[in-house]
Structures are given as structure tokens and as C-alpha cells.
C-alpha positions in Angstrom: 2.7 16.6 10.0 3.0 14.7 7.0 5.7 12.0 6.6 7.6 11.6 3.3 9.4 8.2 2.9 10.2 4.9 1.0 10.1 1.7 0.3 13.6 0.4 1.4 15.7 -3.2 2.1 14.4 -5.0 5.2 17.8 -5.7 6.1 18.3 -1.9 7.7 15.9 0.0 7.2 16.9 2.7 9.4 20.4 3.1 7.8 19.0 3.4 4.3 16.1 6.2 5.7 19.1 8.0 6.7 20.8 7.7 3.4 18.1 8.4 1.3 16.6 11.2 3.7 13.5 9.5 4.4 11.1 10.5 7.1 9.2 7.2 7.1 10.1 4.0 5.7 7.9 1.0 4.5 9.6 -2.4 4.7 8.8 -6.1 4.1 9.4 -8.6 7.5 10.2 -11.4 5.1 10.7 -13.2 1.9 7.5 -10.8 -0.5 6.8 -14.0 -1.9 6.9 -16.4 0.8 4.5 -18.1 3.1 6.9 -18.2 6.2 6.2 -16.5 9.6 7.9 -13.2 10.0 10.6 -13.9 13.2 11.7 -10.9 14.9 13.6 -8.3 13.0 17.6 -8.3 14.2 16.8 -4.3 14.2 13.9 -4.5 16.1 15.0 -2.8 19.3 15.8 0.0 16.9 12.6 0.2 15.1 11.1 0.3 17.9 12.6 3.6 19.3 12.6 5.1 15.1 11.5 8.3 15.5 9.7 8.1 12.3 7.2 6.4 10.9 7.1 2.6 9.8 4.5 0.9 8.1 4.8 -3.0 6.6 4.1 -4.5 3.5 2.4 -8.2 3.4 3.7 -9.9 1.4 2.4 -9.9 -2.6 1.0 -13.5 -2.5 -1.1 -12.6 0.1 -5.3 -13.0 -1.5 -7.7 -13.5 1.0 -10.5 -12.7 -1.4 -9.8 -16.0 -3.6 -12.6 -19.1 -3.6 -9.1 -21.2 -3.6 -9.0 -22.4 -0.4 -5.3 -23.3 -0.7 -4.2 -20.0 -0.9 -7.3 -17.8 0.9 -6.8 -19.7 4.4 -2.6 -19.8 4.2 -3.6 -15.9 3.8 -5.3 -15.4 6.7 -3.2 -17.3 8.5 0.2 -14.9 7.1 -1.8 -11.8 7.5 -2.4 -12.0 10.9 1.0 -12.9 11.6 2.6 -9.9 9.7 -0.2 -7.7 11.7 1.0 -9.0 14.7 5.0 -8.3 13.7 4.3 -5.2 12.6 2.7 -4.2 15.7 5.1 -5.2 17.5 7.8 -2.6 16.1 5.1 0.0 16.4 4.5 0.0 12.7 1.5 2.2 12.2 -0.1 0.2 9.6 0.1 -3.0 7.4 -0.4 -2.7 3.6 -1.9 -5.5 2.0 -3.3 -5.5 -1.5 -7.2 -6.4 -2.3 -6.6 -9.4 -4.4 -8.4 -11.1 -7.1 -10.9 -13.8 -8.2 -10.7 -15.9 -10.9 -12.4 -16.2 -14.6 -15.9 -17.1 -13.6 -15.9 -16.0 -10.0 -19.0 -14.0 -8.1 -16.8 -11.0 -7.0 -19.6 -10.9 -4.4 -17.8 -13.7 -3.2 -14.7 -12.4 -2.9 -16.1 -9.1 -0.8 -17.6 -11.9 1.3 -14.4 -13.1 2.0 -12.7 -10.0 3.1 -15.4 -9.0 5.6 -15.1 -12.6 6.6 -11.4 -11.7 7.8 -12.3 -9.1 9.8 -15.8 -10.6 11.2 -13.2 -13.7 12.3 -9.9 -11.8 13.3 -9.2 -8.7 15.5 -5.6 -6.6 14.4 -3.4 -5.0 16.6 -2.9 -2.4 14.3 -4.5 -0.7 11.1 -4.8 -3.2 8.2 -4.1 -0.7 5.1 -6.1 -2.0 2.0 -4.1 -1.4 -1.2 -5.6 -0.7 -4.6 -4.1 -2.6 -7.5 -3.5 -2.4 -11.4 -3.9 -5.0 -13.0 -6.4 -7.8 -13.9 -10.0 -7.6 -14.9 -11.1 -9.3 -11.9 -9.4 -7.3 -9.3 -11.1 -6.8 -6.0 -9.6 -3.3 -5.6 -8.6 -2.1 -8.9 -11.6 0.1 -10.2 -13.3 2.2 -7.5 -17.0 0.5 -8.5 -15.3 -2.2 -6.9 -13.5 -0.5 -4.2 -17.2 0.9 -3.4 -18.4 -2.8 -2.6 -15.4 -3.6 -0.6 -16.2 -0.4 1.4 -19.3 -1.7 1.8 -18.5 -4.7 3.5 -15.3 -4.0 5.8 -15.6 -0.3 6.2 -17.5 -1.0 9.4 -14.4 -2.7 11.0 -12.3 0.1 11.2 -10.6 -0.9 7.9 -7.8 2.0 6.8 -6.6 2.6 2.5 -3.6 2.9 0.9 -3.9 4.9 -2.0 -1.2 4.0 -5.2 -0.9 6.4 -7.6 0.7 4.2 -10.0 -2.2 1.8 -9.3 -4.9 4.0 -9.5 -3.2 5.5 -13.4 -2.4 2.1 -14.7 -6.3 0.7 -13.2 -8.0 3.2 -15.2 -8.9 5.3 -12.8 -7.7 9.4 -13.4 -5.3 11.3 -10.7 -7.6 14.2 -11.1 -9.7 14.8 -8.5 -9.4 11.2 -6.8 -8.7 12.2 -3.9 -12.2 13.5 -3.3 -13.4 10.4 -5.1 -11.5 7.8 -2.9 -12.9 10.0 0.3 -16.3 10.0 -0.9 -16.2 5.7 -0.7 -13.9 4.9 2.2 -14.0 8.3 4.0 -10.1 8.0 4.5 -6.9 7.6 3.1 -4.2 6.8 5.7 -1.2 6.0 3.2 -0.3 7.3 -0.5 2.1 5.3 -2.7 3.6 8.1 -4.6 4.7 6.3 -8.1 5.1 7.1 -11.1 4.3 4.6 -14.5 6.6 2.9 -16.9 3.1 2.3 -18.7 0.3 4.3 -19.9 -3.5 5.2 -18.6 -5.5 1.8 -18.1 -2.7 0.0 -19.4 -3.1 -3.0 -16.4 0.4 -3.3 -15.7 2.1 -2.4 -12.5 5.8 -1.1 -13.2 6.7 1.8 -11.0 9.3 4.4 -12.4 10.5 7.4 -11.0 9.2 11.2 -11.1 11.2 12.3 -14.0 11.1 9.3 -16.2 7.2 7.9 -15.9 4.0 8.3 -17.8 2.3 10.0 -15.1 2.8 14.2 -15.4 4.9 14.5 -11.5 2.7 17.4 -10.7 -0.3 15.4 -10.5 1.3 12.8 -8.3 2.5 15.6 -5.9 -1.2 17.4 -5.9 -2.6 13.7 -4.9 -0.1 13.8 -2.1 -0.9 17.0 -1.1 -4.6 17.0 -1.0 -4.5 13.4 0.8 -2.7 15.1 3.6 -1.7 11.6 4.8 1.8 10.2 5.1 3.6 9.4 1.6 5.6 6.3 0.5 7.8 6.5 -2.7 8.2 2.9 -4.0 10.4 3.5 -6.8 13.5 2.4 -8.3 16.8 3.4 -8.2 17.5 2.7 -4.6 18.4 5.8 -1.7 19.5 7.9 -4.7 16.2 7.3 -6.9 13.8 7.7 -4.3 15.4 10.2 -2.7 15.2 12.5 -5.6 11.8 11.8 -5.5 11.1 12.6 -2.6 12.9 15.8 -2.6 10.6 16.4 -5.7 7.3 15.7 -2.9 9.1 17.8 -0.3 9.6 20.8 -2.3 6.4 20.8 -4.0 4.4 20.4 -0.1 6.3 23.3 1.0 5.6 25.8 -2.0 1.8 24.2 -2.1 
């Protein structure tokens, strides 16, 4: 059965499921925009036994597909440790997004490097790759690229997290891409359900909720529902905005 849940505070992220009726909840293991090694959650024991699912988040600074060397190898280095913190809680994935070169760069090089990071490293759980918004040299933001990514790490077992907001604000359209991410990765193990504070290939990645956003909710619901795959809401407004979104998700699943 399909799981509909949020993005919620590491802190407890049982207690704010509960307050915000999620059936799933995504959390970071530390600072999003910190280098540091995740130490054990002071829930963990509790995780553990969740009878729903969890999936992590790596942190945002994460880019393994950078020619910097100063931030591709720390990368590595942080990924695998979040993989192996997630597992540990019996997270059933790790989202991490694809990254992005710089002015002048060979992406080639930067698919390279992501097949490099699984030809090196084996996970102890699913490594979710993320498509992003913004940034004409995005790894993962248009599905051309996503196509060469596929090409490289789809061998490995490699899982996709599928963001609606993303996917708008990239340029790519919410009709039909279901089928269209399918036909390149063959799966899609995750859907970020967001709505946009901006418009159609705008680059920017601002979530907002259902009823306020660019994006019609009707087509975020119909991506949810033809991914069949569990569903993350990441947007503001804490248990009482993405609880009204995912009440939105819930009631259209049911009548779908």
C-alpha cells in the first residue's frame, strides 16, 4: 500500500507524524548543511520499531558529481555515512540530489563520477537519486540528462526520487512524466509531492503548498497516483500545512 507522509523536524519525528497524520515521514540525521557525521538519533530505538515508513535526506551540500575535489571526496565520504545511519533505523531509502558541475565542465564527467561512487562503495540500503530545479548545469534536472545518469548507475541497483516541484520548475511538464521517468530509470521508489511558489522552467526551487502554488494540485495528485510509490509532502507550514496536504493526496487516491 502506498504511504503518504512528510518532511518533518529531526528532533521527533514520530511525534510530529502523529500530529500531522502522516503515514511515513522523511527526516534529516543532522545539520542539512553540515559536513559532520550523523551520531545516533536519541529516538532511535523508536524509529526503529515505527510502523511506518522512514526514508532520510542527505544533506543539501552533498555533490558527488563535482571535478572539485574539495567537496566531491568530503561527499562520498558523508554519503556513505548517512547510508549507513539511515540503515540503521531501517530507513527504506536515502534521498540525495544529483548535483551539478560547474561553467565549463564535461557533464560526462560528472556521470563519471556518480558511477564512480557506486563502482567504489556498496550501501546498505537504497540510495534514492533526486531530481533538481535549478541550474543549467544540473546533473539531474532535465531528463536528457537524467537519461545519461541512468545510463551509467542504473546497473547498480540505483532507486529515483521523483519531485514534482523539481520536475515543474526544471522544465520538464507533470503530464505524462510518469511514463517518461519509467521509460529512463524503469522505477520510481519515492515522489516529493510539492507544489511551486514559481512558474514552469522558472529554475528556482521554492516549495508551497497545494492550495497556494503554481502547479494545478490535480496534476500533483495524478503523478502521485500513477507512480504508485510512497509520497513525501515537503511543504511549508509545518503538521498543519502538510497535513492539509496530504489530506488533499489521501482523498484524491481514494476517489482515483
Amino acid at each position: 500500500m502506498v504511504a503518504i507522509g512528510a518532511h518533518v523536524h529531526s528532533t521527533d519525528p514520530l511525534a510530529e507524524a502523529r500530529e500531522s497524520g502522516a503515514g511515513a515521514v522523511q527526516f534529516f540525521l543532522g545539520d542539512p548543511q553540515g559536513w559532520k557525521k550523523p551520531v545516533e538519533h536519541p529516538h532511535a530505538a523508536a524509529l526503529r520499531a515505527a510502523d511506518i515508513p522512514l526514508y532520510v535526506h542527505s544533506p543539501y551540500l552533498v555533490n558527488v558529481a563535482t571535478m572539485n575535489n574539495k567537496i566531491r571526496i568530503p561527499s562520498r565520504k558523508i554519503l556513505a555515512q548517512h547510508a549507513a545511519a539511515a540503515a540503521d533505523l531501517g530507513a527504506k531509502g536515502l534521498i540525495v540530489h544529483g548535483g551539478h558541475m560547474n561553467d565549463g565542465d564535461n557533464p560526462a564527467d560528472g556521470v563519471a563520477n556518480w558511477r564512480k561512487v557506486f563502482e567504489r562503495d556498496t550501501f546498505p540500503l537504497p540510495i534514492l537519486i533526486e531530481n533538481t530545479a535549478g541550474g543549467d548545469n544540473a546533473v539531474a534536472r532535465r531528463f536528457d540528462g537524467l537519461a545519461r545518469l541512468w545510463d551509467a548507475v542504473g546497473e547498480f541497483g540505483v532507486g529515483f526520487c521523483l519531485d514534482t516541484c523539481h520536475a515543474y520548475c526544471g522544465g520538464e511538464e507533470l503530464d505524462g512524466i510518469v511514463d517518461r521517468v519509467l521509460a529512463i530509470t524503469g522505477r520510481i521508489d519515492l515522489v516529493h509531492a510539492n507544489n511551486s511558489r514559481d512558474g514552469f522552467d522558472s529554475g528556482a526551487d521554492r516549495h508551497a503548498n497545494f492550495d497556494v502554488g503554481t502547479i494545478d494540485p490535480e496534476q500533483i495528485a495524478a503523478v502521485c497516483a500513477a507512480a504508485k510509490s510512497d509520497v513525501i509532502v515537503e511543504t511549508p507550514g509545518g503538521a498543519e500545512g502538510t497535513g492539509a496536504d496530504m489530506r488533499y493526496l489521501q482523498n484524491y487516491l481514494v476517489s482515483a
